[in-house]
N, C-alpha and C positions, 0 to 999 in steps of 0.2 A: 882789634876791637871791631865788630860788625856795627853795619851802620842800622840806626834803628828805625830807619825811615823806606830802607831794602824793602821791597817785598819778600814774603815770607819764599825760602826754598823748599823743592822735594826733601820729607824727613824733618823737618821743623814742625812743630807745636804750638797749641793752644790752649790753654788752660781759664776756666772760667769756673768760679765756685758765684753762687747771689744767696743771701736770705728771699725768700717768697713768702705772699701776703698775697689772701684774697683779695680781687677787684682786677682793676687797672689802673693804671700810670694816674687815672685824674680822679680815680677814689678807690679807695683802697681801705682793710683793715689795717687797725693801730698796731696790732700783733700779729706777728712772723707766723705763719702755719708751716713753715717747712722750709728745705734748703735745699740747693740744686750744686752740681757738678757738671763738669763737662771738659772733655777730651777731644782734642782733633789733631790729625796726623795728617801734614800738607802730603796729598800726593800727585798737584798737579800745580808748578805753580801759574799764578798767585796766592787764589781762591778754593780750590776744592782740595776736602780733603775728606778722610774717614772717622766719623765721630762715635764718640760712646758718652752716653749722660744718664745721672741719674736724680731722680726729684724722689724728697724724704718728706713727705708728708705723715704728722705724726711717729705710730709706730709701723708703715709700712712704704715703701717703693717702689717706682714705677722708673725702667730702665728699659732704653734703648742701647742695642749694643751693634755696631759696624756699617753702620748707615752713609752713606757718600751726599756729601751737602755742599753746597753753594755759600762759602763763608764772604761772600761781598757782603759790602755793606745795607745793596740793594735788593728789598721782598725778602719775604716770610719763609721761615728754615719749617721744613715739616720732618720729625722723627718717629717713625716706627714704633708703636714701644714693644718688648721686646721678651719681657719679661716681669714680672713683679714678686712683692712678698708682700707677708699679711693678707688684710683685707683688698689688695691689687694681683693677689697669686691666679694665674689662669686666665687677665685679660687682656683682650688683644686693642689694638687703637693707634693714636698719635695724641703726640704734642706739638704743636704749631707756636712757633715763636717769631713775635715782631720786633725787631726794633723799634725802639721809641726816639724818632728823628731829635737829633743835638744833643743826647744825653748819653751815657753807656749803659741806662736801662733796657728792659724789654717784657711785653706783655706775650705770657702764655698761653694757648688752649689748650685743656687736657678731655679729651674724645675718646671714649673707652666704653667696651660690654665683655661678656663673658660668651 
């Protein structure tokens, strides 16, 4: 049985799904505008690895694919985005994500044009 306090090795994973809600951690909408995914492939250990995410706003998405991120705990992951569909098809940008200290939340930026 591995110990689950290990830090993670080269080839291990991370998996993260959230519901998303306009605002931020100290206000925010009553209702979910989207959902998000996220993938990461250790390939250094502790902390870095290679990520893929994708945020479902409505009926369209916006996707980062193979991006090399800093998964400490500590400062802001910034993703490429990468790709999109629907009304995100053709544009280019980031998503900037915080952690929100003591919680396993985290606030978003979504920065994009065409």
């Amino acid at each position: 049985m591995a110990d689950p306090s290990a830090s993670p090795a080269p080839g291990s994973y991370l998996v993260g799904t959230d519901t998303d809600y306009d605002g931020d951690h100290t206000s925010h909408s009553a209702q979910a505008v989207g959902t998000d995914h996220l993938y990461c492939l250790i390939t250094e250990a502790p902390t870095t690895g290679t990520c893929s995410a994708e945020i479902e706003l409505g009926t369209a998405m916006l996707i980062s694919d193979g991006s090399t991120q800093d998964l400490s705990a500590n400062g802001a992951m910034t993703f490429p985005i990468t790709n999109g569909t629907g009304r995100f098809a053709g544009v280019h940008g980031t998503v900037t994500v915080t952690g929100v200290t003591g919680t396993n939340n985290s606030d978003f930026t979504i920065t994009y044009s065409r």
